[in-house]
C-alpha positions, 0 to 999 in steps of 0.5 A: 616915468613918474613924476620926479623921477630922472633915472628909473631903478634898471635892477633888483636890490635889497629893500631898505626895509628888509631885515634878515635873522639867521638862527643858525643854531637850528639851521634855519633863516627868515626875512622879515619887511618893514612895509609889506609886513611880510615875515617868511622863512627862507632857505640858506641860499635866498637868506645869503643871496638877500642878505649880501645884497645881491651879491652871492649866488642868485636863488632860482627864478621862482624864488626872485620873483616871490622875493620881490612880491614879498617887498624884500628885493624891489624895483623902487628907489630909495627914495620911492620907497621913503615917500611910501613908507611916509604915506602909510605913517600919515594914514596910520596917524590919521586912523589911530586918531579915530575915536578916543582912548581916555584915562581917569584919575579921580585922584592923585593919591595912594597908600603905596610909596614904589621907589620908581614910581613916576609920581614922586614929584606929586608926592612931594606936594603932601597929603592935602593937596593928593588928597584932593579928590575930583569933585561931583561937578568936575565928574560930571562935566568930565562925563560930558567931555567923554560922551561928546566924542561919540564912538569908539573910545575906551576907558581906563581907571588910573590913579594914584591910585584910584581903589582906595580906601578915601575914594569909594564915592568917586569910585562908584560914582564912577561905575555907575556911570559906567553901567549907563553906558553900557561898557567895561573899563580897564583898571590899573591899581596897586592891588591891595584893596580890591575886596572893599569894592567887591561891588563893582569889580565884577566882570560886567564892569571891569574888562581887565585890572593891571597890577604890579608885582615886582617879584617874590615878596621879600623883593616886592616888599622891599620895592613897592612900599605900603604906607604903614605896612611893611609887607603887601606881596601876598595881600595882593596875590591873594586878591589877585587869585580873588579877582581871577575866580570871579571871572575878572582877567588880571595882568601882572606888570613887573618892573625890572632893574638889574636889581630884581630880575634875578628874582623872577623864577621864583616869583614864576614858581608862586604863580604856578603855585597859586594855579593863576594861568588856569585863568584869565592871567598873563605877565609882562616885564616893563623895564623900570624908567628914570623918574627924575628922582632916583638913581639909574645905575640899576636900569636897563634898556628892553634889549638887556632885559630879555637877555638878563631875563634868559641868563637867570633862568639858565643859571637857575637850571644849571644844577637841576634836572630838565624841567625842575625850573619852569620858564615863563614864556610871559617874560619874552617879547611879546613879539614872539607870539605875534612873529610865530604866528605871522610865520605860521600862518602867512599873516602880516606882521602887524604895524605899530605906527605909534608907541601908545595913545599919546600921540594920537588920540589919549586923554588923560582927564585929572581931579582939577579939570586938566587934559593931559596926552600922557599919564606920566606927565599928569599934574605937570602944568606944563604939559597940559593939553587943556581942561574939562572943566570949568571948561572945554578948552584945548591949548593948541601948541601943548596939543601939537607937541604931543600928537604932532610926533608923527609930522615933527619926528618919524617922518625926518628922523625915523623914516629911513629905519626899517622897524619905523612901522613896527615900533612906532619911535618909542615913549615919548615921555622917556625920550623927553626924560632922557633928552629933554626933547619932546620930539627924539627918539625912544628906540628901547633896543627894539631890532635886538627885541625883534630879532631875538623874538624872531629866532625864539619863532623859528625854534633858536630857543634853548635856554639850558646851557646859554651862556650868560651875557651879563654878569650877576648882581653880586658879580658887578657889584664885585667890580666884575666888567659889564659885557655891552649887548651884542646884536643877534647876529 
């Protein structure tokens, strides 16, 4: 008997990681395991059997035993099976935090205005003090703080916004140190102007450019503001379809709200159009995030926003022939890809243990010589982990409030749920945003995500004839009842 353990575990029962999706639909059943990384189909019989736990009729032995390897039905106790669960977060932690992962802001200015953005406190500190731009000598030693931590790190050009006009000695400062080290960076940027640095967006130096596009431009125009411009939409499409025949990969982030997630097959149509997915492009949603400034009646959680995203495209369809409205797969979880795969081929579902670098090993390094651990809380005094410059120095209960996520929240409050290795505990920044607690919970809906990304791998994926669960815009702004999201059950 181990130590610690007085009354051994005499029979089967259903993991407390176990987790069952039916797509009836289709007649078909799957078992996922939120340790064992496990994802299988099943027959009706099994999925019943594990999903009553235990309690209808039992499958044949061949299929048990292949239960209880898969981790679906065990022997250990509840709490065995925490303490392991609690050993695999320890180690993940520990091996994510290998290496580092560093964010750049050469500075904190940009010609965009976006009505979300997360910067708009910054912004409100005026045009001095953004453009105040990182000196050659705070370059320099943030060269030297990024060489000093050997390899592997990867490296990600941020702003503001940092391929502006006003930046272009700090941009190419920067690619040339770049070239010396023989790597290629990620860049996240507004997009519009891109061709004025036709000299280092080359796919030698930029492994892949994030831009925003937030719909069809009469919406994209509306939400993301150029400063002395009133339209930026096809200015940035353009440059996008620039960049991908250059050989540059390109995805499109689309921040969504009940405001504009109506507008997405249109905006599929345009990329379609402009024979973008003939190259090294890709989509994804982002649900828009409170910044402490704007109004949050239009936000949603991932959860809501994948229905809505289905309700739009089955009233597009409505009253069209099969097939004259296309559906972007790229606006589904991600997941879905990942569990089809994993199904198909018997592979793990892969661990995600943390939300994004924040916690682990992320160094956001700003124009005044700051260390932060998260980009949203940049130029936040308060949550600086240290500087660069005009020193190394790293403040240790500011460091411990961001990578001690792990110690000082999964392990309590998020080590009984089963999703706890596939989704991390969310965004840091957004639990704090929304609690004031830098140590809460972000869980985004994700068991609706996993499900609904698991029923769409096993075939449960019409869209046509769906019945919308929310109502439209103009029908909630009617006064028409919002209906609360069901689980996929």
């Amino acid at each position: 008997m181990q130590p610690g353990r007085m009354f051994p575990q005499l029979a089967l029962r259903v993991s407390d990681y176990t987790i069952a999706v039916g797509a009836e639909a289709v007649g078909r059943w799957a078992l996922a395991h939120g340790y064992s990384g496990a994802i299988d189909e099943v027959d009706e019989r099994a999925f019943t059997w594990v999903s009553s736990g235990l309690r209808s009729a039992m499958p044949d032995s061949a299929t048990v035993e292949r239960l209880a390897q898969r981790g679906y039905v065990t022997l250990k106790t509840r709490d065995e099976e925490r303490r392991h669960v609690a050993d695999l977060l320890r180690s993940q932690s520990a091996e994510k935090s290998k290496g580092a992962s560093f964010t750049v802001i050469l500075s904190y200015d940009c010609d965009f205005r976006c009505v979300y953005c997360t910067q708009r406190r910054l912004q409100q500190k005026g045009h001095a003090y953004l453009e105040h731009g990182m000196s050659d000598e705070t370059m320099d030693a943030m060269f030297r703080f990024m060489e000093s931590h050997g390899e592997p790190y990867d490296v990600t050009l941020f702003g503001g916004e940092p391929l502006m006009p006003g930046n272009e000695h700090r941009v190419r400062r920067f690619f040339d140190w770049v070239r010396r080290q023989k790597i290629r960076v990620e860049c996240v940027s507004n997009g519009h102007n891109w061709r004025e640095f036709e000299d280092v967006m080359t796919p030698e130096l930029v492994a892949g450019v994030q831009v925003t596009l937030d719909g069809p431009p009469e919406v994209h125009d509306r939400r993301r503001v150029g400063l002395g411009r009133r339209e930026t939409f096809w200015a940035i499409v353009d440059n996008v379809e620039w960049a991908l025949r250059r050989g540059i990969s390109v995805s499109a982030r689309i921040n969504v709200d009940r405001e504009n997630v109506e507008a997405l097959p249109r905006l599929t149509q345009i990329f379609q159009q402009r024979g973008f997915y003939d190259f090294a492009f890709s989509a994804n949603l982002a649900a828009v995030q409170g910044n402490l400034v704007m109004s949050t009646d239009k936000l949603f959680e991932r959860g809501e926003m994948f229905h809505r995203v289905l309700d739009t495209h089955a009233r597009a369809c409505a009253d069209t022939e099969p097939g004259a409205v296309a559906f972007n797969c790229d606006y589904l979880p991600g997941l879905v890809r990942s569990v089809a795969e994993c199904l198909a081929h018997g592979k793990p579902l892969p661990y995600r243990t943390s939300y994004c670098g924040a916690y682990t090993n992320m160094y956001v390094l700003d124009p005044h010589g700051r260390l932060y651990a998260c980009w949203d809380f940049a130029d936040d005094a308060d949550n600086a982990i240290g500087t660069f410059h005009p020193q190394v120095e790293l403040f240790a209960s500011k460091v411990e409030r961001w990578r001690g996520r792990t110690e000082g929240m999964m392990l309590k409050d998020c080590l009984a749920c089963r999703h706890v290795l596939l989704h991390g505990s969310g965004c840091q920044a957004e639990a704090f945003r929304r609690t004031g607690n830098y140590f809460e919970r972000d869980c985004q809906q994700y068991p609706e995500e996993f499900e609904l990304a698991v029923r769409f791998a096993l075939g449960d994926n019409k869209i046509r004839g769906r019945t919308p669960l929310y109502p439209t815009a103009a029908e909630s702004s009617a006064g028409a009842a919002r209906t609360r999201l069901p689980l996929l059950r």
